[in-house]
N, C-alpha and C positions, 0 to 999 in steps of 0.2 A: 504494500500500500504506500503511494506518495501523495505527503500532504502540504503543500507549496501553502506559505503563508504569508501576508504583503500587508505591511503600512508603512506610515509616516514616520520619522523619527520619535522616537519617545510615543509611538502610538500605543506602545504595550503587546506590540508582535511578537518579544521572546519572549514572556513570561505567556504567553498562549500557548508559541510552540511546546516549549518546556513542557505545559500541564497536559497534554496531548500524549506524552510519554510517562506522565505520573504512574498511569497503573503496568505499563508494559514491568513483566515479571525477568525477563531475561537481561541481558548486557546492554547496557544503553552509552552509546559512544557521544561525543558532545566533538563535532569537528567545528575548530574554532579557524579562523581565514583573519582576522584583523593582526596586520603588522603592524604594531607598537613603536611609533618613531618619537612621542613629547610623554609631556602631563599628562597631560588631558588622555589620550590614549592606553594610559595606565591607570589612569582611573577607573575609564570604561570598562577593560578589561576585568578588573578590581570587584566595579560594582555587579557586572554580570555574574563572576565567579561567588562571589557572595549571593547571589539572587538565587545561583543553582546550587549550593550548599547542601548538602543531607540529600539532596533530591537521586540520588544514586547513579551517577551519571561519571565516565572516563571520559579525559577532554583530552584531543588528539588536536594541538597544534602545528596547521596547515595551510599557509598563507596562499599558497599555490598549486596548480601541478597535484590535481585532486586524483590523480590515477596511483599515485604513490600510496595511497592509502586503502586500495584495494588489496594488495598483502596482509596487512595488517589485519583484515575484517574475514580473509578468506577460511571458508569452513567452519566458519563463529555463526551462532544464532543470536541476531543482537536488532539492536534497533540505533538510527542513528539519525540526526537532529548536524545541520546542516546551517552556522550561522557565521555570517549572513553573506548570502552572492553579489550584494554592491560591495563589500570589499575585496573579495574574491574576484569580483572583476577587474577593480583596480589593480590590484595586483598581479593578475595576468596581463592586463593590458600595458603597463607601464613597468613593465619588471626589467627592458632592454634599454638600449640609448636609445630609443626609437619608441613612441608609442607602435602595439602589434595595432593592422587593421581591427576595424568592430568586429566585421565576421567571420575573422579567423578567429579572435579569443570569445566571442560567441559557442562558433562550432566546438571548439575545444571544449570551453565550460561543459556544455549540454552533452558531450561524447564522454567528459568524466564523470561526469553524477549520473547518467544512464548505465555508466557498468560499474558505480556503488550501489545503484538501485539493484543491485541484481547479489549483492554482499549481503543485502538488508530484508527483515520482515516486511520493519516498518522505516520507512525514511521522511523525515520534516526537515521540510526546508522553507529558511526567512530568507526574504527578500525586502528590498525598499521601493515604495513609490519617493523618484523624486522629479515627476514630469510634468507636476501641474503648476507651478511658478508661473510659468509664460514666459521664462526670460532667456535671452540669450548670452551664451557662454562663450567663454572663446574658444576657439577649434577644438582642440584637445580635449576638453571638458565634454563638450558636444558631441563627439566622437566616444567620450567612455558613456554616456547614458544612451547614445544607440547602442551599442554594444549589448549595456544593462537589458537594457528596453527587449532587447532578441531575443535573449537568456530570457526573462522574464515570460515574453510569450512563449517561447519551447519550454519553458516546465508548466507553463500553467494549460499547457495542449496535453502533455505528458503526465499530469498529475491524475490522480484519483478527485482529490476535495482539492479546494485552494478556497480560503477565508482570507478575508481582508480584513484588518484592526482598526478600526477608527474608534476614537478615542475610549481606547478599552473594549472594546464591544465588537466582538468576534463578527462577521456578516459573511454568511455563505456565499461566494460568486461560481463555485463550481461542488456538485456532491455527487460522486460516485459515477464521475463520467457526466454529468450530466452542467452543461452551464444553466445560471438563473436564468429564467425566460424559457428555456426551450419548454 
């Protein structure tokens, strides 16, 4: 089962994902993607790792290069939680002296978490909306949220459920195959 889950900053999307895995009985991996370069980033890390606390959860730090992590999970019955793919995008995208094209680190994203989905029972994955601004960025920036944007619709094509977080308040936009509306 893949469960793609999408808000806004501080919308309360990992403390969702998170409780989505409360009752899973088996190994629960916590694959973490944010590379820690200030304060402020060590905080976040900080305050997440405190959030997920007791919740029984091994956190496999992986900034990149999510195929590397299918070793590690292989022949295990576990469940794993997937946070978060805007920085995992950043990070693939801007890892060289060169930003990579969108949809090369698109393709790639979607081609590693399609053969962790296959390591996993159950897989949750956070993601961020950051598309409704209206503003324009300069090149580069614009380039990693198309990127974002691709990933974002190939897993949400790909998933089973995908809930949106707005402010705290879980909202179905896809359940079991099926998107709202149909």
């Amino acid at each position: 089962m893949i469960t793609l889950v999408i808000g806004g900053s501080g919308s309360g999307k990992s403390a969702y994902a998170e409780s989505l895995l409360e009752d899973y009985a088996g190994t629960k991996y916590y694959l973490a993607t944010m590379q820690v370069f200030d304060e402020e980033g060590r905080q976040k890390v900080q305050r997440h790792r405190k959030l997920r606390e007791g919740k029984g959860f091994c956190t496999i730090e992986q900034p990149y290069d999510l195929d590397g992590v299918k070793e590690r999970l292989a022949g295990k019955t576990c469940a794993l939680l997937l946070e978060c793919v805007s920085n995992l995008a950043a990070n693939e995208m801007f890892r060289g002296n060169q930003p990579y094209p969108p949809e090369i680190v698109a393709e790639k994203i979607i081609a590693d978490i399609i053969s962790l989905s296959k390591e996993a029972e159950e897989l949750v994955i956070v993601t961020v909306n950051v598309f409704e601004d209206g503003i324009d960025y300069d090149d580069s920036t614009m380039q990693y949220m198309q990127a974002l944007a691709q990933v974002n619709c190939g897993l949400a094509k790909m998933a089973d459920t995908v809930t949106e977080v707005v402010v705290g308040i879980p909202v179905s936009v896809k359940s079991e195959g099926k998107s709202k509306g149909e």
